[in-house]
N, C-alpha and C positions, 0 to 999 in steps of 0.2 A: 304396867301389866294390862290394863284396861284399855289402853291404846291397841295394844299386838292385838286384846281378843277384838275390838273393834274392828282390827284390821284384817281379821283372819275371816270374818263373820262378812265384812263386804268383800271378799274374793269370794268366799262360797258362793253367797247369794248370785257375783258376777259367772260362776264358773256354772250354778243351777240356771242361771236364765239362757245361758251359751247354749248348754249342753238340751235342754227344752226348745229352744229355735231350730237348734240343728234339728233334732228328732221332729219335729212339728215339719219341716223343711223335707227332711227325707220323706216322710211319710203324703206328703203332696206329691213330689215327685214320682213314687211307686203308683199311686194313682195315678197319673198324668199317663205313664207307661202302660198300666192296663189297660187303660181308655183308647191309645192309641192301637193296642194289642188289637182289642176288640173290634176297632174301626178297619186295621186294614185285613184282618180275619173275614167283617165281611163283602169287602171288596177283592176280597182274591178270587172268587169266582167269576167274578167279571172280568178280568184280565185275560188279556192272550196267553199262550204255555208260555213262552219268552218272557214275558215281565213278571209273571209269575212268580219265575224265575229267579230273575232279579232283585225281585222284591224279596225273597225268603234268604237270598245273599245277601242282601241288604239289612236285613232283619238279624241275621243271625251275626254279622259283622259289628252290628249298635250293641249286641249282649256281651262282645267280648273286650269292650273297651276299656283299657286300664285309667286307672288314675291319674299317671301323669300324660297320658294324650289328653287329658281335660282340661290341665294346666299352661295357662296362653301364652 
């Protein structure tokens, strides 16, 4: 009995330090993303109308990206 709770106590632990990297991970990543938001935010007025363009197809192409187009 003292082995299972043993057992049961290093999954947890292994499934809270998972589940805090991911969240730690994600939460860099949404940063990363506004930063870049805000970078090409303000460099769009520098741009010709054309890549302008481009750029906001491009932009709005990278928000629609599923899951498994992540997957290599």
């Amino acid at each position: 009995m003292a082995q299972e709770k043993t057992e049961m106590q290093r999954h947890y632990v292994m499934y809270y330090e998972m589940s805090y990297g991911l969240n730690v991970e994600m939460h860099k990543q949404s940063e990363i993303a506004k930063r870049l938001n805000t970078i090409i935010a303000q460099i769009m007025p520098y741009l010709s109308q054309e890549h302008q363009t481009q750029v906001a197809t491009a932009v709005e192409r990278a928000k629609q990206v599923t899951m498994s187009e992540l997957v290599f």
